[in-house]
Structures are given as C-alpha cells and as structure tokens.
C-alpha positions as CSV (number, residue, x, y, z in Angstrom):
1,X,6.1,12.8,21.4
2,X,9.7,12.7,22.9
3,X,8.2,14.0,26.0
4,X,6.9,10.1,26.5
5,X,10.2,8.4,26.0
6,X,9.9,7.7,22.4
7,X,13.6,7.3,21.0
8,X,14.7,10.1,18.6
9,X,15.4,6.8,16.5
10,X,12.0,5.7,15.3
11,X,10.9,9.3,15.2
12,X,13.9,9.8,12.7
13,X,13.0,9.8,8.6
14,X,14.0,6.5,6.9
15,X,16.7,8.5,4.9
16,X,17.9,10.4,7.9
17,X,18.5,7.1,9.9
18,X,20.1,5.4,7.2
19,X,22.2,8.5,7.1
20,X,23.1,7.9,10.7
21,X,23.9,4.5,10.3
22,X,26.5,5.3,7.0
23,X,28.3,7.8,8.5
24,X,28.1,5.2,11.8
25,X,26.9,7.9,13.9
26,X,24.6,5.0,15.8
27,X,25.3,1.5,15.1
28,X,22.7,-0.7,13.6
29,X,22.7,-3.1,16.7
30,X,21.7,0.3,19.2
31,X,19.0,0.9,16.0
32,X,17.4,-2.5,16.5
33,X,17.4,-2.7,19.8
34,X,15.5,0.6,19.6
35,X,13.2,-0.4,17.8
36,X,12.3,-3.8,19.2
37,X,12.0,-2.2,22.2
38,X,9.5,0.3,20.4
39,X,7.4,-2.4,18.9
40,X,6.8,-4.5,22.2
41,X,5.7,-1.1,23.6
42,X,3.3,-0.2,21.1
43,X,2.7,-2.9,18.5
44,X,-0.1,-4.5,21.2
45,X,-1.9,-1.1,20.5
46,X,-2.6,-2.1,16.8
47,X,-1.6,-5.4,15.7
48,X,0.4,-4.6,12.8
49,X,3.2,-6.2,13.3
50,X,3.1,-10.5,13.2
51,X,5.6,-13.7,13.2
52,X,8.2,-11.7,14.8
53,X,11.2,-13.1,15.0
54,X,13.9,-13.7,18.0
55,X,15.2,-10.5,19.1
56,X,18.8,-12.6,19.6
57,X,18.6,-13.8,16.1
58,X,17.6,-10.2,14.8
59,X,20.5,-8.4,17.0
60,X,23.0,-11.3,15.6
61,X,22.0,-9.8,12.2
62,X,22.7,-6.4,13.3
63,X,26.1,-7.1,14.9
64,X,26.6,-8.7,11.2
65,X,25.5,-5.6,9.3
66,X,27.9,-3.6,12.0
67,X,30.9,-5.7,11.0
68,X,30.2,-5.2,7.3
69,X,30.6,-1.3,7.8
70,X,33.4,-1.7,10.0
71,X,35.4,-3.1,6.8
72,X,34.0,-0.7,4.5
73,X,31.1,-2.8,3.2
74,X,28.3,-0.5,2.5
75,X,24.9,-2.5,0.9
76,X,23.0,0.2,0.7
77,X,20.6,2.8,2.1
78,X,18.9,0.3,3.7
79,X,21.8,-1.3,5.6
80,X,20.6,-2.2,9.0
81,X,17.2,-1.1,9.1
82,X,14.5,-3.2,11.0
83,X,11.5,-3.9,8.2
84,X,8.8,-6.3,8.3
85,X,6.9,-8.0,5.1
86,X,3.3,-7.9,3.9
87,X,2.2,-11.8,4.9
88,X,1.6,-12.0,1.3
89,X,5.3,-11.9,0.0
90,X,7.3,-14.6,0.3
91,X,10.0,-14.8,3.0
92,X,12.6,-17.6,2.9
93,X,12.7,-18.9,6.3
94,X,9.5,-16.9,7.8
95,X,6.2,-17.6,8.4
96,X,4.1,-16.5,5.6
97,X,0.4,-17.3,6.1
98,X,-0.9,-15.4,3.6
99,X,-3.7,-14.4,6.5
100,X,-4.9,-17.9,5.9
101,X,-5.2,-21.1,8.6
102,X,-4.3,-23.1,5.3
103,X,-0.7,-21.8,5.4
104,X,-0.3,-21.3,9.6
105,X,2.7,-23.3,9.3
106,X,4.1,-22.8,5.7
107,X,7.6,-21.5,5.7
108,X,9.0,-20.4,2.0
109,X,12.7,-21.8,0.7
110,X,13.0,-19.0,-1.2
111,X,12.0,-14.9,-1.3
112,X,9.8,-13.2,-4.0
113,X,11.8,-10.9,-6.5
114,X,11.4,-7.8,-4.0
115,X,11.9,-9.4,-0.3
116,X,15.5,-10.5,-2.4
117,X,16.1,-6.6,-3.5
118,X,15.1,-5.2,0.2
119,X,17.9,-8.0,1.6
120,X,20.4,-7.1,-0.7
121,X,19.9,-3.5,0.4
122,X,20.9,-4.1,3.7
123,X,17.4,-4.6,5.5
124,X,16.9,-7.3,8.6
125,X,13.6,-8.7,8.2
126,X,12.0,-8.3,11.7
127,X,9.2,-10.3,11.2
128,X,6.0,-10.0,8.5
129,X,2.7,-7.2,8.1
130,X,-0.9,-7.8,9.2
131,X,-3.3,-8.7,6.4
132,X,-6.7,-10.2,5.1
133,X,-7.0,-13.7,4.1
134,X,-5.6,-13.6,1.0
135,X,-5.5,-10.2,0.8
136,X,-9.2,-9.7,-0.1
137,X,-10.7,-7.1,1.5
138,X,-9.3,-3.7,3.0
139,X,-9.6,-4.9,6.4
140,X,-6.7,-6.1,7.7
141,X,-8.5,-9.1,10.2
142,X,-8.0,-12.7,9.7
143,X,-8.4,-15.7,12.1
144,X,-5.0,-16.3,12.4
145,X,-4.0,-13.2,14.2
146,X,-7.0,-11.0,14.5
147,X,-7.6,-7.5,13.2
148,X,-4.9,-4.7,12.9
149,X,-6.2,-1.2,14.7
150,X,-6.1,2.3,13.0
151,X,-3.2,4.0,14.7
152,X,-5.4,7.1,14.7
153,X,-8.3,5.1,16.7
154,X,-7.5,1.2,17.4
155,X,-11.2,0.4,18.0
156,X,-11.5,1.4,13.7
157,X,-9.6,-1.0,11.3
158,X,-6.4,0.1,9.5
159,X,-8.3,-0.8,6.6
160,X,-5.9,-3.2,3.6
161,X,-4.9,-5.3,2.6
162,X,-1.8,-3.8,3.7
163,X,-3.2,-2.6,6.8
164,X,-0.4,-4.4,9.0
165,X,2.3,-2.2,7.0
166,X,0.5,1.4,7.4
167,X,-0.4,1.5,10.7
168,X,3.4,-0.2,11.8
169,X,4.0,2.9,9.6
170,X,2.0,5.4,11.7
171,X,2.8,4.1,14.9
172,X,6.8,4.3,13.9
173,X,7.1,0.5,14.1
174,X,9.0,0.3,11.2
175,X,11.1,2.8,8.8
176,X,9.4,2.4,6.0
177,X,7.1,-0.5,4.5
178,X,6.2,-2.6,1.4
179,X,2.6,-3.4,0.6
180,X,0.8,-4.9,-2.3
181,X,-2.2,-3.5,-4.0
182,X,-4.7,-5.2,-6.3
183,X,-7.8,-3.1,-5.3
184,X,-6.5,0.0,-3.5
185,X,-4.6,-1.8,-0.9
186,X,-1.4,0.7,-1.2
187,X,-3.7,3.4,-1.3
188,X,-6.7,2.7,1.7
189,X,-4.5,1.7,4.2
190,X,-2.3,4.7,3.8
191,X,-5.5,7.4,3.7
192,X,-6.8,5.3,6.7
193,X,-3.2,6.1,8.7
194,X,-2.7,9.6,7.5
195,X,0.6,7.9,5.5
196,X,1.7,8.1,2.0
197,X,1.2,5.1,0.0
198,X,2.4,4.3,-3.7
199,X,0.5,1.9,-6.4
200,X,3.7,2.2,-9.3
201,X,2.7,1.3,-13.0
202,X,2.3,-1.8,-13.9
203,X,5.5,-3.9,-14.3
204,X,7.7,-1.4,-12.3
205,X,8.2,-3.9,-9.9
206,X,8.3,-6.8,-11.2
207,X,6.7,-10.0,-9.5
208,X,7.0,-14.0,-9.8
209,X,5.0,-14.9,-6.4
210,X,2.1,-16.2,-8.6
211,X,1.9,-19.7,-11.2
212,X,1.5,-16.8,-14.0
213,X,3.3,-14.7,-15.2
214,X,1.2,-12.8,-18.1
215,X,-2.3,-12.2,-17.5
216,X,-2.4,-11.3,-14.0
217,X,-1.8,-7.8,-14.3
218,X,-4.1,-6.2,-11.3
219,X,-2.4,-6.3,-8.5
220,X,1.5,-5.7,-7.6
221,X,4.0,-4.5,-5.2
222,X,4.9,-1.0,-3.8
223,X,6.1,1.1,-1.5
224,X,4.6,2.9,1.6
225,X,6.4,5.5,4.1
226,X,5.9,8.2,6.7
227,X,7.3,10.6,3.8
228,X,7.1,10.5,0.0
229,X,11.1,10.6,-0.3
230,X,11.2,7.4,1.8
231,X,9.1,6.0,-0.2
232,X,10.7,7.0,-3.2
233,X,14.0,5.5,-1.8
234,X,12.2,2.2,-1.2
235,X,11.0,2.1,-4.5
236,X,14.6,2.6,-5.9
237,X,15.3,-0.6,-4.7
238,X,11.6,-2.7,-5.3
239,X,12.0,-1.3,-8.9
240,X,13.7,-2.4,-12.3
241,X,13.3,-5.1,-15.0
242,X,14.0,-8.9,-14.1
243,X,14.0,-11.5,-16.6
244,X,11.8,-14.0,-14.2
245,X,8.9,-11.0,-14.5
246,X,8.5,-11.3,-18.5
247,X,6.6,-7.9,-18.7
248,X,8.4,-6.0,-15.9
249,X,9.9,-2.2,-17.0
250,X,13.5,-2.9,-17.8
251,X,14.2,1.0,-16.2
252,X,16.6,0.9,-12.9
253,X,14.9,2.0,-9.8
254,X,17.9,4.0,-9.4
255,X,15.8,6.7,-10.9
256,X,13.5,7.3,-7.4
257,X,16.7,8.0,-5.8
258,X,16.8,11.1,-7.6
259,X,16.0,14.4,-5.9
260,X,12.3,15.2,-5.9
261,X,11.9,19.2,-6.1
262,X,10.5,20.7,-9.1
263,X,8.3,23.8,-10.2
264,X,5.1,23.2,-10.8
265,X,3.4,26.5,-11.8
266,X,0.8,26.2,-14.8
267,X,0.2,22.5,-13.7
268,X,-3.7,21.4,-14.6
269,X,-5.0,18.8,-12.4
270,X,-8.5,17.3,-12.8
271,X,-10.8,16.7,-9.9
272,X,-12.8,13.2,-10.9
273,X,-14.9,13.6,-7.5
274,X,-17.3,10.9,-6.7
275,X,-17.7,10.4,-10.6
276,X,-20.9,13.1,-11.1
277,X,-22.7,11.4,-8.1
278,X,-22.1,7.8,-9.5
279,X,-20.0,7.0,-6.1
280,X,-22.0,6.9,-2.7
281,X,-19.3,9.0,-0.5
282,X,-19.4,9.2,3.4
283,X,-20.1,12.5,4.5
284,X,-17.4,14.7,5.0
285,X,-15.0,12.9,2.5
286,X,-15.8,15.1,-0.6
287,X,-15.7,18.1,1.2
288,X,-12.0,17.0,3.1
289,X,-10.7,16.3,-0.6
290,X,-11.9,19.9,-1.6
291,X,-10.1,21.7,0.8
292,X,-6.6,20.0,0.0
293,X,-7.2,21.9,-3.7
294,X,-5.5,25.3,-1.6
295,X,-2.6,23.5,-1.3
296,X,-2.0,22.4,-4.8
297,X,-2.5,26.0,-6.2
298,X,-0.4,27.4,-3.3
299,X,3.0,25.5,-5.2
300,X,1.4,26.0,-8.6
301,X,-1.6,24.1,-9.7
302,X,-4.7,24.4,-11.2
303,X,-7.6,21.9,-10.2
304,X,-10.7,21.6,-11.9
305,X,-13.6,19.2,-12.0
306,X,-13.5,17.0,-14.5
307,X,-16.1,14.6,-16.3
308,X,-14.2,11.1,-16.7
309,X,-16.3,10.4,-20.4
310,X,-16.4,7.1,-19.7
311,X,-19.3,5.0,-18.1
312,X,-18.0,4.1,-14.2
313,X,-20.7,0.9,-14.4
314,X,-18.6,-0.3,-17.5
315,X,-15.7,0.0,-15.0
316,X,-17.3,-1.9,-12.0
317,X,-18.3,-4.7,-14.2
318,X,-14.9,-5.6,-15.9
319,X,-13.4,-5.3,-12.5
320,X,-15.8,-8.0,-11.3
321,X,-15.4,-10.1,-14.3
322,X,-11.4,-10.2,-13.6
323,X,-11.2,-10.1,-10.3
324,X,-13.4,-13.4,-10.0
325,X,-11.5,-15.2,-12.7
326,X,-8.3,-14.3,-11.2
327,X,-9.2,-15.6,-7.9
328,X,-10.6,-18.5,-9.2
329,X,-7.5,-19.1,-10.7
330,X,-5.4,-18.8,-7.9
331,X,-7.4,-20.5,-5.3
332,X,-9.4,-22.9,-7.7
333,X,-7.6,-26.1,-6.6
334,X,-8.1,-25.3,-3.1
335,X,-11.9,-24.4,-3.5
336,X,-12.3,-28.1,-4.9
337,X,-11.0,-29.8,-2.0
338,X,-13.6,-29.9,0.2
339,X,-11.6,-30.2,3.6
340,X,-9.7,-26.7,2.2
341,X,-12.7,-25.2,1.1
342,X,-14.0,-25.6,4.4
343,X,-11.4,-23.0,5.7
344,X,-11.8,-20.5,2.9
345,X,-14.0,-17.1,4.3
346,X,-17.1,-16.5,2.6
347,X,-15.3,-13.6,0.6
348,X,-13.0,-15.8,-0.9
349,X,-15.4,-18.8,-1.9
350,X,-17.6,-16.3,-3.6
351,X,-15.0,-15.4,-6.0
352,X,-13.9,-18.6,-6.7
353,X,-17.5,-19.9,-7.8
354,X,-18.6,-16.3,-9.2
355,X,-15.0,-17.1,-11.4
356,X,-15.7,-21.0,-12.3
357,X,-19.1,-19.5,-14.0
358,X,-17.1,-17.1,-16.6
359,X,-16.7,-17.9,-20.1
360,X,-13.6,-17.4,-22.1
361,X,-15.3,-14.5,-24.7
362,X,-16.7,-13.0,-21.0
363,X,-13.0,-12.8,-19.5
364,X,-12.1,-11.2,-22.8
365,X,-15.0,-8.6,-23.3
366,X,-14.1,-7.6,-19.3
367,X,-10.2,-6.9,-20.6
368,X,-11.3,-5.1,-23.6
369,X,-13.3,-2.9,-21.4
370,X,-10.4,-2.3,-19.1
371,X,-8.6,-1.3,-22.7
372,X,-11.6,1.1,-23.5
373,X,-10.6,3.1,-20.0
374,X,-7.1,2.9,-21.0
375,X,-7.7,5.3,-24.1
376,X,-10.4,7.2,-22.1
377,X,-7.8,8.1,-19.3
378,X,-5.1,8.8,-21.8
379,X,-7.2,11.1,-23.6
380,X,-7.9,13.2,-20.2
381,X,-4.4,12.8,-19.3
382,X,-4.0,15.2,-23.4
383,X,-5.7,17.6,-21.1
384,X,-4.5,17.5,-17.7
385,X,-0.9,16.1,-16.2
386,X,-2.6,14.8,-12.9
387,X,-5.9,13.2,-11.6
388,X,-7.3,13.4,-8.1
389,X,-10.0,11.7,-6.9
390,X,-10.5,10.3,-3.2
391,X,-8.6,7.5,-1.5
392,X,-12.1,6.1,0.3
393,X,-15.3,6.2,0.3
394,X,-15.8,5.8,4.1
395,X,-13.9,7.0,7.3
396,X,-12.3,4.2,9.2
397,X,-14.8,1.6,10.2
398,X,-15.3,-0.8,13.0
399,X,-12.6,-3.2,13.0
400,X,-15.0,-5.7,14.2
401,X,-17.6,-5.0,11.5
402,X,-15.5,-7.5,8.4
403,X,-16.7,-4.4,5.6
404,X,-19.5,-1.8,5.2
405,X,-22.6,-2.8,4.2
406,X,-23.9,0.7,3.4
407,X,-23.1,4.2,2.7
408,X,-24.9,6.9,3.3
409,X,-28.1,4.7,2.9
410,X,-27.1,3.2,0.0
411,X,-26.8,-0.6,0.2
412,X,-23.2,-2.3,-0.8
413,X,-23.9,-5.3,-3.2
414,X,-20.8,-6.7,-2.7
415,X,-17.9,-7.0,0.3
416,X,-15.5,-4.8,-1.9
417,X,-18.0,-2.3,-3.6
418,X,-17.3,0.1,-0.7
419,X,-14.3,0.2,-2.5
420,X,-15.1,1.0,-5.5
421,X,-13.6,4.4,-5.9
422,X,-10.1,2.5,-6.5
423,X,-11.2,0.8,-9.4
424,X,-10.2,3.6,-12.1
425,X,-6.7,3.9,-10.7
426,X,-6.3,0.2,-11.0
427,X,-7.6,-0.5,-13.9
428,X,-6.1,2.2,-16.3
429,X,-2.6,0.5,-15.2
430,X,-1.5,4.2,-14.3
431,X,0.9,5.0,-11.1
432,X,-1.6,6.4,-8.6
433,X,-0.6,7.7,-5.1
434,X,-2.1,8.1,-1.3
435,X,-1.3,11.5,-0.5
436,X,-2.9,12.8,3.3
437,X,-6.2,14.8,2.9
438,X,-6.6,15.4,6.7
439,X,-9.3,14.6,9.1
440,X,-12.6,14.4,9.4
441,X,-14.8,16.1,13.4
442,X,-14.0,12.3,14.9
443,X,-10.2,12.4,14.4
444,X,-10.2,9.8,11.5
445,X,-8.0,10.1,8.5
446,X,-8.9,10.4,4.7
447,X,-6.4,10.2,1.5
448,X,-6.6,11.4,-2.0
449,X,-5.0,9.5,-5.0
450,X,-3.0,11.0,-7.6
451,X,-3.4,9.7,-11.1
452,X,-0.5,10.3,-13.3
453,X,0.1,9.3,-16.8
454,X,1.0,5.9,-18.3
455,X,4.6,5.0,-16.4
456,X,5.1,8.7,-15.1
457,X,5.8,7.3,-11.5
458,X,8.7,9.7,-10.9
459,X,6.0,12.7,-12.0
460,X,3.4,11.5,-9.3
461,X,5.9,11.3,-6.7
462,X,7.1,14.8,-7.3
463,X,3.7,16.1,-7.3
464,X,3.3,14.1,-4.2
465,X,6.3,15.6,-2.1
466,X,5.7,19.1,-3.4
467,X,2.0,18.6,-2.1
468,X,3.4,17.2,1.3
469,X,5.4,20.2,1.8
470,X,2.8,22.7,1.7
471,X,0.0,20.1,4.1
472,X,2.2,18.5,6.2
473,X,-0.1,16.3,7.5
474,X,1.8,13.6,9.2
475,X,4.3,15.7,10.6
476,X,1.5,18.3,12.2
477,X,-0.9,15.1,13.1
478,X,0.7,12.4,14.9
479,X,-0.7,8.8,15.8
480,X,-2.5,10.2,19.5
481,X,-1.5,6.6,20.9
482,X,2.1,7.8,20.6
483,X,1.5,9.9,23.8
484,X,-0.3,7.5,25.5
C-alpha cells in the first residue's frame, strides 16, 4: 500500500498513532492534515464518511489539542485523533440526520453520553458515519446521501447500520470507529469490511439518546476498529456506569485498557451453525466459518457443533414483536402526522403500524420469550465458554438492491429476515463479537460472532485478539481500492 502514497499515518494502529502523538513524535495538526487529505482521496470511493466539517475549523482544533501537550496536558489516548460519528448519535453542533430528510437540517445542543466520553478523550470530531434511515436495515443507503460502498467491492453495500463507520474503517478513513447495533449492526458491517466489530453487554455503555430509559434494551453503542486492541481501547472510554443510563454497569471501562494476551488451551467453544438447517445460508458462508475452526485449536480451543435446545422460530417471533413496538414507540408521533409520514421509507412505516397493532400481554409474552433464551443460552454457556456462529447470511449485496429478497431460493418474508442469524446474539443480552472469517471465490468478506457469557466482554475480546493473531485477516487482506 505505501507504494501508492498512502501516509504511514492512516496505515498506523489507533494505539500506535496515539503513541506517536504522546510522546509528540508527529503533532496532531500534521495527523489531521493527513488524514483529511486521505479522506478527500478516497472517501468518494465508498461514501462513508458525511457532514464533514471545515478542514480550518478541524486544524484550529488540532493546533488546540497541540497546545494542550505543549503544557503538559494529556486527555487521553485519544488526544488528537480525527473520528467521525454514526448519524445516529448525537453531536452538539453537527448535522445529525439520523439518515432521515425529516432531520436534514437538525443540529443537537448537546452530545449523547458517549460522543461526551470520546471528546473528553481527546478526539476531534471530523464529521459523522453513513447510515440507514433510522438505522433500520444493514444497508447503509438513505436519500439524503446515498449508499455507502463495501471497501472490498464499492458496487456491494457496506452492509449496517453502521456501514458508514466500517468501511471509513477499511478504507483507513478514520482510527478507529463507534457504531450502534440493535440487529447486528456492530457485527454485519464489520464481516462485510473484513473489520472487527463489538456488540458489548447490555448496559456497558450506557445510553440516554432515547425518551426511555428502561425498556429499550435492544440496541446500544459499541466499538469497531481495524484491530481488536483498538477496539478494546475505544471501549475503555464508551464504557462505565452513568447515573443518566439507570441500568448501565457501574464497572470503569478502564478495564479494556488492560492487556489482552491469555492462554487458552482446554477452551470449548460451540459451533451453533445455521441452527440444524433452520437458517437459509448463502453458499460458501458455512463452509468459510468452518475453516476458521484451525485457527481456534491452533492457540488452544476445542470447537464443536452444538444444538442451541431452544426453538429459533420462538426467537424470530419475540424479536418481531419488540422490534415493532419499539419502533412504534419511537417514531409513533411522527407516523401520525401525515406530512412526516409521507417521508418515512416503507421499512420504517411497516414497523410502526405492525407496532400500533400489539397488545400489552403480546409485548409481554415476546419479553418472556427473550427470558426463556436467556436461561437456554446460559445453560450452553455451563458447557462451553464461547459461541460461534456466522456474522451473515449473505455475501455483500448490491448496494442498489435496498435488502435481499431471497437466499438460496428461499424467499425473505420480511426486509430484515436476511438477518436473522443476529437475532440470538441480541437477544440473550450477551457480548458478541465480528471477528474476520475470510473470503469467499468473488473477493467478498464474511465474519463470525463470538458469544460470550452474560457480561464477560473482556473474555470475548481476548478470545477475539488471540484468534486475530493466528488469521490475520485484515492485515494479510487489504481494502484493493487502497492501491488504486
């Protein structure tokens, strides 16, 4: 890759620049102007990257963080680094659109819980991620700024919702990246930009973007990098109790800036598969997951399949059940005024009206399902310390296409039942990560998800970097449009 100009810089680790910048071995202005220069070369290629902001403002900000470590002031590991929101997060002062033309123009006075941590780190917000109207759907398009491109093939979308922050990833637009994840959207993206994405427990980092505070307990915040001890770093700082989350994990995220190494040997690991046929998988995706088995027993592990003993329609039908009724929460009011449901996408009002139709005793026999897979996952996890299963069921798709409406000739019900493979990881409530499976004849990436026990995040990311070190995938498989 250097052979094409590309700064050392942006080819740099997110902990070994923010080493650099510490010990002021590059100042943080020569880093931003790096990587702006970076992005206008090769954001065009994918799209990730939207409502940038002034590159005089955001060299101001890095002359400031400059003058800070010229009088000793040190914020953090992320002092001076260039990073970009998800467009779902609130950003004082910044476009967020939320993917939607009903907030084009709506600029926050305040941050959500983690942009506020990432500031106080010492990050300059560069501008906001790619992603789906609302975030519904893992395909990062939306009319307000188009689709975001696969960094491995730009034609394909990056999937998402945080398809804007993995492919920025990929394309080493940014250091590292945040990203939210309700259904799979820390975990699609990432297998579909051969990067590492993390889904942490529930309540790890805590969140107060939403009017509730105690039943929406789906989706939440996370990090994503180019390696799992960036990501881990990241995490240190999204992580750790705040009394505006009422059911956030009071534990400091200063625990993910621990070291990761550990031995492994005599580790079981289950292999849940496509749940004994249940899941339609594209071809090649089973067989891709297989193979990374050689690299868990090479540092220790043993993987076997496992039956889940739990019924994976069950599953699929308390997901439904809560996604619609926290949709229709959140975007209830809108959906009644006609001139705003007029601008709602077809995925969206479907929610809504499938949510308006649910009874209270529905909503509650959907959450005591969701508890039935709690204590069927905790009673595999008595047997095994890790789950796998894949991140996907298809390869990157058309970006044009807005989701798959079939795999492998069976017919998708539904625009997220393509999905549907990330349902288990999300619902138990468990940490679950994207770890890089390879590739399949085409070029196009695939992930596998880790599945570690009830708030063992630290566990899943050690598995996850001891894994990385024996595949290497991002580090032997660059983005191809890098050499372009």
């Amino acid at each position: 890759m250097n052979s094409n100009n590309i700064s050392e810089l942006v080819l740099l680790q997110a902990h070994a620049l923010a080493d650099r910048i510490r010990l002021r071995q590059v100042s943080c202005r020569e880093v931003m102007q790096t990587y702006l220069a970076h992005i206008e070369r090769f954001n065009p290629q994918v799209n990730a990257l939207i409502s940038l902001q002034a590159p005089d403002v955001l060299l101001a900000q890095a002359d400031a963080r400059d003058a800070e470590l010229a009088r000793g002031e040190y914020r953090g590991w992320m002092h001076g680094l260039p990073h970009a929101i998800k467009d779902l997060s609130l950003t004082q002062g910044i476009r967020t659109t939320l993917g939607s033309p009903l907030f084009k123009d709506f600029i926050p006075e305040r941050d959500g819980i983690m942009v506020e941590r990432i500031k106080a780190a010492g990050a300059i917000i560069i501008g906001k991620t790619n992603t789906p109207e609302f975030g519904l759907g893992s395909q990062s398009y939306n009319p307000l700024f188009g689709a975001t491109g696969c960094a491995y093939d730009p034609s394909k979308t990056a999937g998402g919702s945080s398809g804007g922050a993995a492919a920025a990833l990929a394309m080493h637009l940014v250091p590292v990246a945040d990203g939210s994840d309700m259904m799979g959207s820390l975990r699609n993206p990432a297998a579909f930009n051969n990067i590492f994405g993390f889904r942490p427990s529930q309540g790890r980092v805590p969140f107060d973007d939403s009017a509730d505070l105690f039943f929406d307990q789906l989706g939440y915040e996370g990090p994503m990098a180019r390696s799992v001890k960036d990501a881990a770093l990241l995490l240190s700082v999204q992580a750790g109790g705040d009394a505006r989350a009422p059911l956030s994990i009071s534990e400091s995220g200063a625990v993910f800036a621990a070291p990761l190494e550990r031995d492994f040997k005599g580790t079981r690991i289950g292999w849940l598969g496509d749940f004994n046929g249940y899941l339609p998988m594209e071809s090649g995706i089973l067989e891709l997951c297989e193979k990374t088995f050689a690299d868990f027993e090479s540092i220790g592990c043993q993987v076997e399949s496992v039956e889940p003993g739990f019924a994976p329609e069950r599953l699929w039908s308390s997901w439904r059940t809560l996604r619609h009724w926290m949709v229709a929460g959140s975007l209830g009011a809108t959906y009644a005024d006609l001139q705003k449901r007029a601008l709602l996408k077809p995925e969206a009002i479907w929610e809504v009206e499938n949510g308006l139709k649910l009874s209270a005793s529905e909503v509650f026999a959907a959450s005591a399902v969701r508890s039935d897979w709690y204590r069927a996952i905790s009673r595999l996890f008595e047997r095994y310390d890790y789950l796998l299963l894949p991140s996907a069921q298809v390869f990157p798709f058309d970006k044009t296409q807005p989701w798959p409406t079939s795999i492998e000739g069976v017919s998708m019900d539904t625009y997220h039942r393509w999905m549907e493979v990330v349902i288990p990881g999300t619902l138990s409530g468990c940490p679950v990560a994207n770890v890089q499976a390879g590739f399949n004849s085409n070029g196009l990436p695939m992930g596998l998800q880790i599945i570690g026990r009830h708030q063992a995040d630290f566990a899943v990311l050690q598995l996850a970097h001891a894994y990385e070190q024996a595949s290497r995938w991002f580090e032997r498989c660059p983005s191809p449009l890098l050499g372009q």
